[in-house]
N, C-alpha and C positions, 0 to 999 in steps of 0.2 A: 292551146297547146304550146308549150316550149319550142323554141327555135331550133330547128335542126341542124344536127352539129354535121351530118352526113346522108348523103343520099346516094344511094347505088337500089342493088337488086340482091336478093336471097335466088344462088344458082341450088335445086334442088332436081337433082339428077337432071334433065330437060326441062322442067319448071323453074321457070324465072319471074318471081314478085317483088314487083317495085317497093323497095319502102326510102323512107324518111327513119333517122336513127337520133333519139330525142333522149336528153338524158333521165334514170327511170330514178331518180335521186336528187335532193335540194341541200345548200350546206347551209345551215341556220350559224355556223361560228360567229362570231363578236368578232370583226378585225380593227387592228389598231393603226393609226399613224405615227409614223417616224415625226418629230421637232424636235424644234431648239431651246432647250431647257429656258435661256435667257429672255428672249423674249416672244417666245411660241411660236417660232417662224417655220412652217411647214418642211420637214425635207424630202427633197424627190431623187429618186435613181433617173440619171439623165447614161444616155446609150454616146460616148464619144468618140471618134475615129483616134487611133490613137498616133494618126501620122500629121494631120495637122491640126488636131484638136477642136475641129467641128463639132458642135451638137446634132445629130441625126434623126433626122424621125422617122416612122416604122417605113416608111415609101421609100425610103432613100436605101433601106441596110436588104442584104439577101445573102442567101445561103454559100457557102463552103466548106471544103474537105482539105484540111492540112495532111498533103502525101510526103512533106519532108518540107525541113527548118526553111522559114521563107518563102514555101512553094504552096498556095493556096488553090484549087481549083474550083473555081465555080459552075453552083448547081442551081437553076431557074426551077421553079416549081411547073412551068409545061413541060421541063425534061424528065421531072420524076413522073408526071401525067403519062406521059407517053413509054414509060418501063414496060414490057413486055409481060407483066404479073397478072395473071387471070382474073386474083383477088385485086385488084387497082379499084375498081367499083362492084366487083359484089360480093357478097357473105358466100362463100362456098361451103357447103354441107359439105363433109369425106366420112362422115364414120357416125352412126346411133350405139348408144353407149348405156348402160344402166347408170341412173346417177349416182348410186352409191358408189361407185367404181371411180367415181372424180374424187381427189384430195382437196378438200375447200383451202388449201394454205393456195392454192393455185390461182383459183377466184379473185380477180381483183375488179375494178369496177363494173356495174349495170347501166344498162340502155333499154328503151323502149323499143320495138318496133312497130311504127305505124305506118301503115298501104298507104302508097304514093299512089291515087288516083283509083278509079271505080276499078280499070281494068284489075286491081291487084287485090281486091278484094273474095273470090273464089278463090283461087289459088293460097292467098292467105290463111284462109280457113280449112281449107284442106290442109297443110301443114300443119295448124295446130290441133284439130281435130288426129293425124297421124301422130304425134306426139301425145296428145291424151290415149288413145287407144293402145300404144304400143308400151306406155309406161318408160319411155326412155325420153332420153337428153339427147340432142343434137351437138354435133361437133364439128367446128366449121374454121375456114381460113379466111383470114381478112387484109385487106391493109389499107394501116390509119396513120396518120404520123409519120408518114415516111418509114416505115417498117411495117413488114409482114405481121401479124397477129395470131393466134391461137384464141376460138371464143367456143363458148356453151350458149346454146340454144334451148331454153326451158319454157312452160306456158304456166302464165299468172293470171289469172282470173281469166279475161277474155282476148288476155295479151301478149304475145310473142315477146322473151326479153331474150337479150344480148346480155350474156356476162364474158368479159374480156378476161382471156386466164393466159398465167405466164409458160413461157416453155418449161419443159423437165431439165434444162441446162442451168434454168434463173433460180433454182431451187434450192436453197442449201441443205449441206445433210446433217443431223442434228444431231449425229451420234456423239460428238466431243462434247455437247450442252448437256445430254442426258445427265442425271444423277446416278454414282454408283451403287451397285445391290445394298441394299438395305434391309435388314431382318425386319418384319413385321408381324406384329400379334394379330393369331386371328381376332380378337376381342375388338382391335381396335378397326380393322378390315370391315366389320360387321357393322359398327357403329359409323365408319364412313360412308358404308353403302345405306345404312337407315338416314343419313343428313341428307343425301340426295332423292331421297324418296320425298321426306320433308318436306323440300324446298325445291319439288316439282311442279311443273306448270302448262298448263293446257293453251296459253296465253300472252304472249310479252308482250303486249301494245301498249301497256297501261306503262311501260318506262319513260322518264323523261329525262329530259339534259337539264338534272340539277345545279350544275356551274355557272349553264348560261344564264339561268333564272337567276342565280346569286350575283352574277356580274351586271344583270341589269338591272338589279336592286340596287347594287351599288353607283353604278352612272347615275340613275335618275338621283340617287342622293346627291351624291357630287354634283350634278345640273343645277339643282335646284337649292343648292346648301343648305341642304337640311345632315341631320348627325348619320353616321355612317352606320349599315349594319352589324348588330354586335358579331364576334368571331363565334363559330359554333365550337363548344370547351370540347377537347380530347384527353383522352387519358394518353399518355406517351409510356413506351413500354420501355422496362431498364434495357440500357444495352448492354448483349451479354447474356441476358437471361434465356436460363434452361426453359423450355418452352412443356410442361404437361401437356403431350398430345391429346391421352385420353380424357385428361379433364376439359380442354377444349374441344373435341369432339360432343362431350356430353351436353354443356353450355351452349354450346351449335346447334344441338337437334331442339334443345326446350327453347331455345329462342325461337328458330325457325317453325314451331307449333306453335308456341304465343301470337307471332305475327299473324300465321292464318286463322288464328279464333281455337286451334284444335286444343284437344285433354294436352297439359304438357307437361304431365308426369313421365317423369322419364326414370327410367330404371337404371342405376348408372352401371357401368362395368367398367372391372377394373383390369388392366391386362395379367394376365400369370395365374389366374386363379385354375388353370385345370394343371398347370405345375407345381403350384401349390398343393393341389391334392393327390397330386400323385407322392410325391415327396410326404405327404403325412403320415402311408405307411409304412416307411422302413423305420421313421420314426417312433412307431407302435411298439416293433418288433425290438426294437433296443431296450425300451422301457419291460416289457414284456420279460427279457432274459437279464437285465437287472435284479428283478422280483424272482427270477429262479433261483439267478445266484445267491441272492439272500436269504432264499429259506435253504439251500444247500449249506451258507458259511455254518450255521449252528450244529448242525450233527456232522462237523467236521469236528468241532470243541467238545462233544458229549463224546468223542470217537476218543480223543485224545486224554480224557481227564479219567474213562474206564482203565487205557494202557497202566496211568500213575500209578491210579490203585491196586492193580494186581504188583 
């Protein structure tokens, strides 16, 4: 098991279970070091006092609140221990919630929770059992980091998780990002909703982190000097260029059927074609009273050339 990053209790109305709070995620990223171009000399961020230019290490530096220019006041970590906050050591349940009712922009990191000891083992299960039964999400107060918290309470497999979600204050409103109204053909509506059908799936595990794989391709070359891997060719698009939605829609759904093995005959469509036929027949109607007027012109001249002769 991973090291516990926190230990308190899940308050559950009068039920209180011990847990351990482990993180429910691993970060695979590649990280790099800072050097010296010239002759590779490591470089480190050193922490230095900046009154008489000491080097500090982490034992020596602690917490403060600048209340005005010059005026620091210091805060111990057993002062914030002892804050009078319910949530200081445990997850507070306040409210069961449908989960579709949570906004995922809100969601930011997952935790594990695992029973801190046999006693906490009943009561654990009974809460995740209550949460499979009642088809809802838990919503709970915490505090981690020296601030109060907002989290979601959900069951994964046989495992109570922790998701940390931010307040409705940290949230920005998107209304100035939206795009303005756009007219759009139903043709092409239609064929948007057919790519997503396409390019559904029952399944994402099978994704991977193509980059990192490409990045440690490339280190072990570099390690071991051997030639680097080739660049993978792109087509670069003109800048500028008028984009055919519809014809990228249609190129979208036959690719997205060739990848799954399906028929990828695709029918294409083109937008305007039921304006196109509406307009065909007033169209008709012109040609139509052209051809009248032209067998009228003549026995207008037969009318005229009887008048001569009398």
């Amino acid at each position: 098991m991973p090291r516990p990053l926190w230990t308190g209790a899940i308050s559950f109305g009068l039920v209180t279970i011990p847990i351990k709070v482990v993180s429910a995620t691993e970060n695979h990223s590649i990280s790099f070091h800072q050097y010296h171009q010239e002759d590779m000399g490591r470089i480190r961020t050193r922490k230095v006092c900046e009154i008489d230019g000491k080097v500090l290490s982490q034992d020596e530096i602690g917490k403060g609140y600048e209340v005005a220019k010059d005026r620091t006041v210091p805060v111990t970590d057993e002062e914030l221990d002892r804050m009078p906050l319910p949530t200081a050591k445990a997850i507070e349940i306040v409210a069961f919630v449908e989960a579709d009712s949570i906004d995922p922009v809100r969601i930011s990191d997952s935790y594990y929770l695992a029973v801190d000891g046999q006693v906490a083992a009943k009561p654990y299960a009974l809460l995740r059992k209550a949460l499979e039964r009642s088809d809802k999400v838990a919503v709970a107060k915490f505090a981690w980091h020296n601030r109060e918290r907002l989290g979601l309470l959900r069951v994964r497999d046989d495992a109570i998780v922790l998701h940390s979600m931010r307040w409705p204050d940290e949230i920005r409103d998107p209304e100035s990002l939206a795009p303005r109204e756009t007219e759009l053909d139903e043709d092409e509506i239609e064929r948007a909703v057919q790519l997503t059908d396409s390019m559904a799936l029952d399944d994402i595990s099978g994704f991977r982190d193509r980059y990192r794989e490409a990045l440690e391709e490339l280190l072990a070359a570099k390690s071991e000097g051997k030639a680097l891997p080739a660049a993978a060719g792109e087509e670069e698009e003109e800048p500028g260029k008028v984009m055919d939605l519809m014809a990228a829609l249609n190129a979208s759904v036959k690719a997205a059927k060739e990848t799954r093995g399906e028929d990828a005959t695709v029918h294409e469509m083109t937008p305007g074609k039921s304006r196109a036929r509406k307009k065909a027949a007033p169209a008709a109607k012109k040609t139509a009273s052209r051809k009248t007027a032209a067998k009228k012109q003549p026995a207008r001249k037969t009318a005229a050339k009887k008048r001569t002769a009398s």
